[in-house]
N, C-alpha and C positions, 0 to 999 in steps of 0.2 A: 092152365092158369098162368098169369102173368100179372105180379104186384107189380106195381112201380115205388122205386125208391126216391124218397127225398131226405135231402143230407142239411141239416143244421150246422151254422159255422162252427160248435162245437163240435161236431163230429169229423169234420176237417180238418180241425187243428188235432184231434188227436188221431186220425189216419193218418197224419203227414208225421206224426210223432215218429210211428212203427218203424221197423224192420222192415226188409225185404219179405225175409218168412212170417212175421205173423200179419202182414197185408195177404199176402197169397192166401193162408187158410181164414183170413176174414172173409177175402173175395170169394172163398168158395162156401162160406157159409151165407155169405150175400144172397149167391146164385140162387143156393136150393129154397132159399127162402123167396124170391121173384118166381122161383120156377114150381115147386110144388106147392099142392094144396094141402097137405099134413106134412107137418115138418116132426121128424123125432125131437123128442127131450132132451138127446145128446145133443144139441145143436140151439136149442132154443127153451125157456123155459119162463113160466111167469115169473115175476116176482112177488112174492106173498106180502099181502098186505100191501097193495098197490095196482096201478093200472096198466103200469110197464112191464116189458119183458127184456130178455138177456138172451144176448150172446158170450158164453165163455170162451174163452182159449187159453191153451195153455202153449207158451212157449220158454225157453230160457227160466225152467222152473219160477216162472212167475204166470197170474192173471190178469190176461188182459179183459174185463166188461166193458162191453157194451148195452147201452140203455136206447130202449124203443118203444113205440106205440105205432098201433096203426088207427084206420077208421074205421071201426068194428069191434066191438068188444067178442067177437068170434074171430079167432085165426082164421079158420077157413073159408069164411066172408069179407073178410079183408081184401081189399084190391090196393090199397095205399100203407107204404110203411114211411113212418118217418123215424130216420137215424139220430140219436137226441145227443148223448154223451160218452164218452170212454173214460176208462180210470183203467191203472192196475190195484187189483183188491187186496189189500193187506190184511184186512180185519172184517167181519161183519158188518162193525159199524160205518164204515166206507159205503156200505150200500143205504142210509136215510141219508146220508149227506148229499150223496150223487143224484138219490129220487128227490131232493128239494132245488139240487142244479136242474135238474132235469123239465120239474116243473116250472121253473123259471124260463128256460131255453125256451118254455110253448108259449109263455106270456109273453117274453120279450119277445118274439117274432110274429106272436101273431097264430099259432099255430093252435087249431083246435081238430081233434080227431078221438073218436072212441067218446066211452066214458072218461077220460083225465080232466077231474079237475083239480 
């Protein structure tokens, strides 16, 4: 299997934010998610009560999320992911704030995939 990735200005701007080391273990969380077809929970996870899913990392005892969708409301039927937003996560409540950026990022671009609306 082989997703293809597409990256929102927003996820650009916070790529370019990072580190040296938390781009290397994003990019390797990248890979496995273009290269495999079940990706573990350690690596990727819904978000409840929502259409998006997470990438966590932890570096520099901080969290770095990432916010995603693809075209398929099944992971494993998915061939397209789109990369949406980054935060580091201070609190729970950080995560309705970034799924209301997030929904924005698909309106203001244009972007429809999956069930999100």
């Amino acid at each position: 299997m082989r997703r293809t990735m597409h990256k929102s200005k927003a996820f650009e701007d916070f790529y370019s934010s990072l580190n040296c080391r938390t781009r290397k273990k994003l990019e390797y969380v990248l890979q496995i998610i273009q290269e495999e077809e079940i990706v573990s929970t350690k690596f990727v996870k819904k978000i409840v009560n929502s259409n998006f899913y997470e990438i966590k990392i932890s570096t520099d005892n901080e969290y770095r999320v990432l916010n995603f969708t693809m075209d398929n409301d099944s992971f494993i039927s998915s061939n397209n992911v789109l990369l949406l937003n980054g935060f580091i996560k201070k609190s729970e409540s950080d995560y309705a704030k970034q799924i209301i950026i997030a929904q924005n990022i698909m309106q203001k671009e244009g972007f429809i995939y999956g069930n999100n609306d």
